[in-house]
VODO-878166 format. One record per residue (C-alpha): residue number from 1; x negated, y, z negated. Coordinates in steps of 0.2 Angstrom, whole numbers, plus 2048, in hexadecimal, padded with zeros to 3 digits. Each point is the difference from the previous one (the first is absolute). Example, Ala and Ser with C-alpha at 12.3 -4.5 7.8 and 13.67 -1.06 7.14 Angstrom:
2
+-----+-----+-----+-----+
| pos |   x |   y |   z |
+-----+-----+-----+-----+
|   1 | 7C2 | 7EA | 7D9 |
|   2 | 7FA | 811 | 803 |
+-----+-----+-----+-----+
// end
This chain:
359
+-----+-----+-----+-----+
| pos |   x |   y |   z |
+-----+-----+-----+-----+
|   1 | 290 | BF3 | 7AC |
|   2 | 7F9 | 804 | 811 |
|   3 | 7FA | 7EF | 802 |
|   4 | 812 | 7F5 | 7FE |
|   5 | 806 | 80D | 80D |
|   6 | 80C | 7F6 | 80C |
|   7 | 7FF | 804 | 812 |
|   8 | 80E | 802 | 80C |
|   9 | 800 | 7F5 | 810 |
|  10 | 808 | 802 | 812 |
|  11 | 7FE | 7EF | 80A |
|  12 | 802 | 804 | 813 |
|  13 | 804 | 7EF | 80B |
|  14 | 80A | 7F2 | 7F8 |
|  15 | 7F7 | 7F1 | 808 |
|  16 | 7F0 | 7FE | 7F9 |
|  17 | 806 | 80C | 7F4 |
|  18 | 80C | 7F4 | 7F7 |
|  19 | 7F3 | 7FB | 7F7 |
|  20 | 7FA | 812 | 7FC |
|  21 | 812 | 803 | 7FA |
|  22 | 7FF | 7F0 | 7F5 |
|  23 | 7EE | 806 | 7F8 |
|  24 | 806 | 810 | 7FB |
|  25 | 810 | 7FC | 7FA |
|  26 | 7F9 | 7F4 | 7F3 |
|  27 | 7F0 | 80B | 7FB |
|  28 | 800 | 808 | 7EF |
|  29 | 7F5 | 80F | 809 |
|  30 | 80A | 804 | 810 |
|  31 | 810 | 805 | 804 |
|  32 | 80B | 7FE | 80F |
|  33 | 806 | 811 | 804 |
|  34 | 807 | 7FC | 811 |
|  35 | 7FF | 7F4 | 810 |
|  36 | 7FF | 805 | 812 |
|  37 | 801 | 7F4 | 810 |
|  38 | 808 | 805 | 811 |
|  39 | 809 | 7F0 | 801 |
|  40 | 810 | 805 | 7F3 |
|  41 | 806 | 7EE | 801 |
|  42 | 7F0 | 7FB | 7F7 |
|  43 | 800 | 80E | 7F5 |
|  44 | 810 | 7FA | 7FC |
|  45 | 7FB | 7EB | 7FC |
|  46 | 7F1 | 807 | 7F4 |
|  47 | 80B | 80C | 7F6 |
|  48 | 809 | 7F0 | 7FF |
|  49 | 7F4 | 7F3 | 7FF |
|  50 | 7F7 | 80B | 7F1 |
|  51 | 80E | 807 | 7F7 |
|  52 | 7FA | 813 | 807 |
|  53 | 80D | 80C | 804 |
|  54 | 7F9 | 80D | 80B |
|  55 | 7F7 | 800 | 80F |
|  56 | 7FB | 80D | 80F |
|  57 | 7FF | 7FD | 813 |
|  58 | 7F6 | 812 | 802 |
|  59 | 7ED | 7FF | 7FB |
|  60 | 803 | 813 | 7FE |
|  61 | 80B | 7FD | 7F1 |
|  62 | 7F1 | 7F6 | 7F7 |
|  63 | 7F4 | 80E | 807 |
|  64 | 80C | 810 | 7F6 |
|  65 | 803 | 7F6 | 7F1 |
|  66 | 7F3 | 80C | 7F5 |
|  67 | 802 | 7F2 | 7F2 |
|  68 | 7F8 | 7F0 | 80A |
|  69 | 7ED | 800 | 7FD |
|  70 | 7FA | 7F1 | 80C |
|  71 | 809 | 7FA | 810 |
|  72 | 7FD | 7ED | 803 |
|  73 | 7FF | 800 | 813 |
|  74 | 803 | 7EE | 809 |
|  75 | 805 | 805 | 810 |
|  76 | 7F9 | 7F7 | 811 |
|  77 | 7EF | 805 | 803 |
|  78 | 803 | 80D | 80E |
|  79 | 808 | 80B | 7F5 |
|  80 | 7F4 | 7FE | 7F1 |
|  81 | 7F6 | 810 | 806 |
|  82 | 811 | 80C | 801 |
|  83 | 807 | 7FB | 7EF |
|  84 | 7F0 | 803 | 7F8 |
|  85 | 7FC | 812 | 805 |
|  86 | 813 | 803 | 7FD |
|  87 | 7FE | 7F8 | 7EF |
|  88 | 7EF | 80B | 7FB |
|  89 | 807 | 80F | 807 |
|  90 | 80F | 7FF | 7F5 |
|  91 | 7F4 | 7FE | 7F1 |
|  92 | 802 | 7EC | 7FC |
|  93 | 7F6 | 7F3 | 7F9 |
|  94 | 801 | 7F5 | 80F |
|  95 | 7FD | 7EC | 804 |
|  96 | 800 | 7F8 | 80F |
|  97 | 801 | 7EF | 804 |
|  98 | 7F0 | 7F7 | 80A |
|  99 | 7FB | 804 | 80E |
| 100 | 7FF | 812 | 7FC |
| 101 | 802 | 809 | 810 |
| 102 | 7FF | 7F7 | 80F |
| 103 | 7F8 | 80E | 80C |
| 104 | 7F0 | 807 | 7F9 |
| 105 | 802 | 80F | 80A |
| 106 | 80D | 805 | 7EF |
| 107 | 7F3 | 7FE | 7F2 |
| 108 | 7F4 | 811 | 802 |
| 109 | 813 | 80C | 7FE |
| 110 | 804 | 7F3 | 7F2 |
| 111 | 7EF | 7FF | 7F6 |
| 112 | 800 | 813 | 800 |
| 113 | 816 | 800 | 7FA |
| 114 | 7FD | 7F5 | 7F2 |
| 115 | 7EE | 80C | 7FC |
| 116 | 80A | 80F | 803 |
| 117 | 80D | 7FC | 7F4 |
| 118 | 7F9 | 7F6 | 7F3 |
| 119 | 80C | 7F2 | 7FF |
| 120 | 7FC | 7EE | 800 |
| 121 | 7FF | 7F1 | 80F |
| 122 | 800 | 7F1 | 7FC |
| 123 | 801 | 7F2 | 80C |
| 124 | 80B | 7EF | 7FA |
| 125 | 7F1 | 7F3 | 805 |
| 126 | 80B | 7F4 | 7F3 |
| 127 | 7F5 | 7F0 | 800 |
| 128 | 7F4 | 80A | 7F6 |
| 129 | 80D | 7FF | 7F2 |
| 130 | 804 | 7EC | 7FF |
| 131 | 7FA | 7FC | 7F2 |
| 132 | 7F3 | 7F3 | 805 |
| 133 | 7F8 | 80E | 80B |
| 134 | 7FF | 80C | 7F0 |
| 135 | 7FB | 7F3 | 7F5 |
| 136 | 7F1 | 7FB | 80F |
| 137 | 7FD | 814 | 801 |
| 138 | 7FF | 800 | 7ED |
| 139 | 7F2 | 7F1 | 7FF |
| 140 | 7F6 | 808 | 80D |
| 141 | 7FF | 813 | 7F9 |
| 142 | 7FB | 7F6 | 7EF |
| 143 | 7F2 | 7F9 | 808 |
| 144 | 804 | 7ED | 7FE |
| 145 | 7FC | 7FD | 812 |
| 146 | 7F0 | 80C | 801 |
| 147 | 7FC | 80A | 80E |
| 148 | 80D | 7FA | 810 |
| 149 | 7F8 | 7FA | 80D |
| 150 | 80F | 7FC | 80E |
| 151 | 811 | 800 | 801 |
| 152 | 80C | 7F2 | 809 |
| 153 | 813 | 804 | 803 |
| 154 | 80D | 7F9 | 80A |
| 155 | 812 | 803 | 803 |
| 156 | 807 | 7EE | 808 |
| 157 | 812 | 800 | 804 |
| 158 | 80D | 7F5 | 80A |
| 159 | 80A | 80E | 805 |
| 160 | 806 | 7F8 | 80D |
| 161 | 812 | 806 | 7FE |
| 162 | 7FB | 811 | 807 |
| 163 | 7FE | 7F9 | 810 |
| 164 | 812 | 800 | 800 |
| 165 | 804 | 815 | 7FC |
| 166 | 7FF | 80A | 811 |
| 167 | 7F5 | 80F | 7F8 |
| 168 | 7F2 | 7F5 | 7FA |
| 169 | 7FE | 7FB | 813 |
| 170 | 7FD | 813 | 803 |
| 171 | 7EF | 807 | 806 |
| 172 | 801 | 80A | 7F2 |
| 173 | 7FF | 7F2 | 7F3 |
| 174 | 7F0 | 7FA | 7FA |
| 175 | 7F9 | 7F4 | 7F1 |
| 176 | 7F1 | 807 | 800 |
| 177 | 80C | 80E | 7F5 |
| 178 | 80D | 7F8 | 7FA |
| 179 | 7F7 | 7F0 | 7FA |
| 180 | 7ED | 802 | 7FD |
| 181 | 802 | 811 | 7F9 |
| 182 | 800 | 7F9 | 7EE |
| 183 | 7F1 | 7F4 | 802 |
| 184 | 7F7 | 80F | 806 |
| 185 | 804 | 80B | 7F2 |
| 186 | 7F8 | 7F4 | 7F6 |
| 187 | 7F1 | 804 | 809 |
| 188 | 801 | 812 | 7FF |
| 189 | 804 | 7FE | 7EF |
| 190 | 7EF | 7F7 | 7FB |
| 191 | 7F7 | 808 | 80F |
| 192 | 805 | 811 | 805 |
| 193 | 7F3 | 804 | 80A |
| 194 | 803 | 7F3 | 80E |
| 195 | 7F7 | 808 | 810 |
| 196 | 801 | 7F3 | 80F |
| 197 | 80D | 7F3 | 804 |
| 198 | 801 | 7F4 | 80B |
| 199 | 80D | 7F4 | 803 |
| 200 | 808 | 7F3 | 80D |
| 201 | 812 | 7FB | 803 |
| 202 | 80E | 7F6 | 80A |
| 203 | 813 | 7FC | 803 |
| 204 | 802 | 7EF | 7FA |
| 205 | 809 | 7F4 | 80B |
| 206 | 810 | 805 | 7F5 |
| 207 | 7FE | 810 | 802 |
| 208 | 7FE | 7FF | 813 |
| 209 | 80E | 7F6 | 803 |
| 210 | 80B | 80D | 7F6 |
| 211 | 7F9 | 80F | 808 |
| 212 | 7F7 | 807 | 7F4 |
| 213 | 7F4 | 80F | 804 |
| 214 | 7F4 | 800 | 7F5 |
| 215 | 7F3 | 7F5 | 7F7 |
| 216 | 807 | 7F6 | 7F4 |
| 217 | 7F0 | 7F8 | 7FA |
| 218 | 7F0 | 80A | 7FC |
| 219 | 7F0 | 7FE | 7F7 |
| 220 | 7F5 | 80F | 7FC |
| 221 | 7EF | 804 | 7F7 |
| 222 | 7FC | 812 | 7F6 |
| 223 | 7F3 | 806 | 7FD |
| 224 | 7FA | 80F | 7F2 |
| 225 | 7F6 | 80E | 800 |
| 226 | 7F5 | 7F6 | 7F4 |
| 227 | 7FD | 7F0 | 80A |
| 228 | 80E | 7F6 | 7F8 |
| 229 | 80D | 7F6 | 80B |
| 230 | 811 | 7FC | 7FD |
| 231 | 80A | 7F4 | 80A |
| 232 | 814 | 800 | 804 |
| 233 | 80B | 7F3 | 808 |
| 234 | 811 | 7FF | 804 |
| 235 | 80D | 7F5 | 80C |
| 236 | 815 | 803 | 800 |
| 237 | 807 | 7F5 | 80D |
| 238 | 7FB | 7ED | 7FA |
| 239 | 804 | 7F6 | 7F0 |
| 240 | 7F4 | 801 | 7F0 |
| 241 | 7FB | 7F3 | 7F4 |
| 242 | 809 | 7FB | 7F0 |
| 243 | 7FE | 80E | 7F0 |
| 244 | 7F6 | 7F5 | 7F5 |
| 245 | 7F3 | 7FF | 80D |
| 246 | 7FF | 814 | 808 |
| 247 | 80A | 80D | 7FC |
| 248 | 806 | 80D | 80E |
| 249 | 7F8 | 80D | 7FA |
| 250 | 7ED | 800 | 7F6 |
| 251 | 7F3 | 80B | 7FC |
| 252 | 7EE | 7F7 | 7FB |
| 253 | 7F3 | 809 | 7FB |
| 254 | 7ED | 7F9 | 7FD |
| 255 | 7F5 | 80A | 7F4 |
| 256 | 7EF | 7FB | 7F9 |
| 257 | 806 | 7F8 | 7F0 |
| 258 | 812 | 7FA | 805 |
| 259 | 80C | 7FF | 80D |
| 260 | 813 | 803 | 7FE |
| 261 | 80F | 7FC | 80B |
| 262 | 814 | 809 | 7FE |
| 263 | 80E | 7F9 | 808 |
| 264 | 811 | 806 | 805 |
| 265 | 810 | 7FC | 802 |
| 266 | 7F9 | 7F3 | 7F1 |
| 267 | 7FB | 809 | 7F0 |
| 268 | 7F0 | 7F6 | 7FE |
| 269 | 7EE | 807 | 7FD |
| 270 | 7EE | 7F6 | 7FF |
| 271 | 7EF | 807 | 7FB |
| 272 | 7F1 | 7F9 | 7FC |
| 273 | 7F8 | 80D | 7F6 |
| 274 | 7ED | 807 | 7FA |
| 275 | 7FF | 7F2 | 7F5 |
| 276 | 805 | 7F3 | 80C |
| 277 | 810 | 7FB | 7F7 |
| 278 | 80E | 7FD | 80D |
| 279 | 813 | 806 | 7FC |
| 280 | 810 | 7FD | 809 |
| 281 | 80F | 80D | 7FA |
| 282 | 810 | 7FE | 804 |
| 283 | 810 | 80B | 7FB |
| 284 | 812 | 7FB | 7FB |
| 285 | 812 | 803 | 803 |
| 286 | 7FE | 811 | 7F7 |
| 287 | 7F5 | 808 | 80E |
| 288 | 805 | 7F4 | 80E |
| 289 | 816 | 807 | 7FE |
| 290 | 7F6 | 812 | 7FD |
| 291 | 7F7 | 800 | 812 |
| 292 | 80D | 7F5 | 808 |
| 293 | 811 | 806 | 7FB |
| 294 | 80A | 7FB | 813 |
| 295 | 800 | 7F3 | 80C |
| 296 | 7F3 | 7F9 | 7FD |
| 297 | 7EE | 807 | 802 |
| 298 | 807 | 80A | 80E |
| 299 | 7FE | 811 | 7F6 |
| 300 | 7F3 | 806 | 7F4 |
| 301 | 80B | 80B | 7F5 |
| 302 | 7F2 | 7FA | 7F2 |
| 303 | 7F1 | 809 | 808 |
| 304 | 80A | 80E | 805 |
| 305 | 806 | 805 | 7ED |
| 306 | 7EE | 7FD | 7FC |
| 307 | 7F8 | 80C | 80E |
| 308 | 80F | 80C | 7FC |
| 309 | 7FC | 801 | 7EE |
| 310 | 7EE | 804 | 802 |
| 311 | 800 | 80C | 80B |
| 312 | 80E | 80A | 7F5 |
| 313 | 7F5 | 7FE | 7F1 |
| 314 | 7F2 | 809 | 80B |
| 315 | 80A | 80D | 805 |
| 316 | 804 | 803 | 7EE |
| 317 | 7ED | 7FE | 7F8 |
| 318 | 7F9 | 809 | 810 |
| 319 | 7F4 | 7EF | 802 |
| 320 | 7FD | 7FC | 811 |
| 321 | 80A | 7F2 | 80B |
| 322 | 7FA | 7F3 | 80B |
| 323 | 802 | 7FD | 80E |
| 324 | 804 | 815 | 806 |
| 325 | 802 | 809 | 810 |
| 326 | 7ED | 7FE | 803 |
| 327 | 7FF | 7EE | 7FE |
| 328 | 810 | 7FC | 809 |
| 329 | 7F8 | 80C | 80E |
| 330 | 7F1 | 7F6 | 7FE |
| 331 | 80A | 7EE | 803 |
| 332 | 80C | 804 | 80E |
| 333 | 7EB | 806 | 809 |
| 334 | 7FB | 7EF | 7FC |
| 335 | 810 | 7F8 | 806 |
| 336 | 7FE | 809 | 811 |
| 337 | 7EF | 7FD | 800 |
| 338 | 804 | 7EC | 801 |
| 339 | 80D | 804 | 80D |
| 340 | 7F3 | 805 | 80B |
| 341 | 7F5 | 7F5 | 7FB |
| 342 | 80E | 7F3 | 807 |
| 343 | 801 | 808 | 810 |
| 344 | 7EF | 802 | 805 |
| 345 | 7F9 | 7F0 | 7F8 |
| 346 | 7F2 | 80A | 7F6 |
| 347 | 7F9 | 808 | 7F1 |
| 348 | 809 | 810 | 7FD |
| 349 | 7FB | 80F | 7F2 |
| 350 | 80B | 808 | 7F4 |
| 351 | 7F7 | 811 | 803 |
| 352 | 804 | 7FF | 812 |
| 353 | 813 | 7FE | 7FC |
| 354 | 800 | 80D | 7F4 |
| 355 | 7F8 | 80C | 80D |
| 356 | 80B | 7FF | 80C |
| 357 | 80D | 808 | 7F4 |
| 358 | 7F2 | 80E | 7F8 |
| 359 | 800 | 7F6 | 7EE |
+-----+-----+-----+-----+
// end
């Protein structure tokens, strides 16, 4: 049947996508035709590391390979834009990785590629798939909240082991991406019409004294096209409080009836609902070794298989995938957006961003 139809996957770059290699390889509705990276030494410790016997150090061997459906792309962000169009133009399925692209001057040629060819973009936002976020995401489209009113998220983090690598004391590396992109996908998730943003940050004593570029603490406020507001938090450089008391990463949301909170790296869920019953949810070993399968909680191999599968059973069905091209567009907008917001220490619309690059 049409519908157990198995698709073949390409992974290109063997950091990040370890864990990519890892999902596939233990889905029941993927297969792993072939892995790419230009490192051949790491290409090497997967085949390895996974048992896999093959592997590729050309991205063009991925590309003429008529039999892979969907490339898996999990390259550094500068190269995102390249290996997409290569990837539609060559007829694949593609994922990428958040961010999407990293310059929005790439998205108008890519939006009209993937419409030009018809096949699929999906963007690896993977906290969406941790299974309190779906469970949370689950409670709220069955009303048991009511109508949301605000949105709270934060990403908190003592990252300050970073401080120690040369490239993230680069110009070119920024939380505001690397770190407060998942809180804010959770906004976008909820409230995909955010119009204006405006934000404030710093470099933390530890962060100055490394010599790090870029804020390393930040605090912003949304706001919809319908009024509502959304707030976002994060900080990188300092420690945080024990897990019992806040986890690193939370999404709250209030709603007229009820108000529910997710948590990651803890698989632990609350809501009080409509009928102002309050549950707590936790889950056991089973999903904790199926998101967590390597050092530690360092990897989300668990979310990964998760995101992988659903977008392959859209492709199959012909259902549509979230988040796409247009929302991950839409994301990397609102991302710059705060940037600028950063810089110029005022509110900053969406629109005006997406002008600049005629979207």
């Amino acid at each position: 049947m049409e519908n157990e139809k198995i698709l073949n996957v390409g992974i290109l770059g063997l950091g990040e996508g370890r864990s990519t290699m890892s999902a596939v390889l233990k889905s029941e509705k993927l297969h792993l035709k072939n892995i790419c990276d230009a490192n051949e030494l790491l290409c090497q410790q997967r085949c390895k590391e996974f048992q896999y016997d093959h592997y590729t150090t050309k991205y063009e061997d991925l590309l003429k390979d008529e039999t892979i459906d969907l490339i898996a792309i999990y390259t550094p962000d500068h190269l995102h834009a390249s290996h997409i169009r290569l990837a539609l133009e060559h007829g694949k399925h593609v994922v990428c990785t958040k961010p999407f692209i990293d310059d929005l001057a790439d998205a108008k040629q890519l939006l009209e590629l993937q419409e030009t060819t018809g096949k699929r973009v999906f963007v690896g936002q993977s906290s969406r798939f941790f299974q309190p976020y779906k469970k949370q995401r689950q409670d709220f489209e069955n009303g048991l909240i009511g109508d949301l009113i605000t949105i709270e998220s934060h990403y908190n983090a003592d990252h300050r082991w970073f401080l120690k690598k040369k490239w993230a004391l680069e110009s070119s590396f920024k939380w505001l991406y690397g770190g407060l992109s998942h809180p804010v996908d959770f906004i976008r998730w909820y409230l995909p019409e955010v119009e204006e943003v405006m934000g404030y940050g710093m470099i933390s004593a530890n962060g100055q004294n490394a010599g790090l570029k870029n804020e390393d603490t930040m605090h912003f406020i949304f706001r919809n096209k319908d009024g509502r507001i959304a707030r976002v938090s994060g900080a990188y450089t300092g420690p945080v409080q024990p897990t019992y008391r806040e986890s690193e990463m939370s999404c709250i949301l209030r709603g007229t009836e009820g108000a529910s909170q997710a948590d990651y790296h803890e698989l632990r869920y609350a809501i009080t609902n409509k009928d102002g019953e309050q549950v707590t949810q936790t889950w056991g070993d089973k999903e904790l070794n199926h998101f967590f399968r390597f050092e530690g909680q360092s990897h989300h191999a668990g979310e990964y298989q998760n995101y992988l599968e659903y977008f392959a059973a859209a492709i199959v069905s012909g259902e549509k995938a979230f988040p796409d091209i247009k929302e991950g567009i839409g994301t990397v907008a609102l991302l710059q957006a705060m940037d600028e917001s950063l810089k110029t220490k005022k509110p900053v619309f969406v629109k005006d961003i997406l002008n600049q690059y005629g979207l």
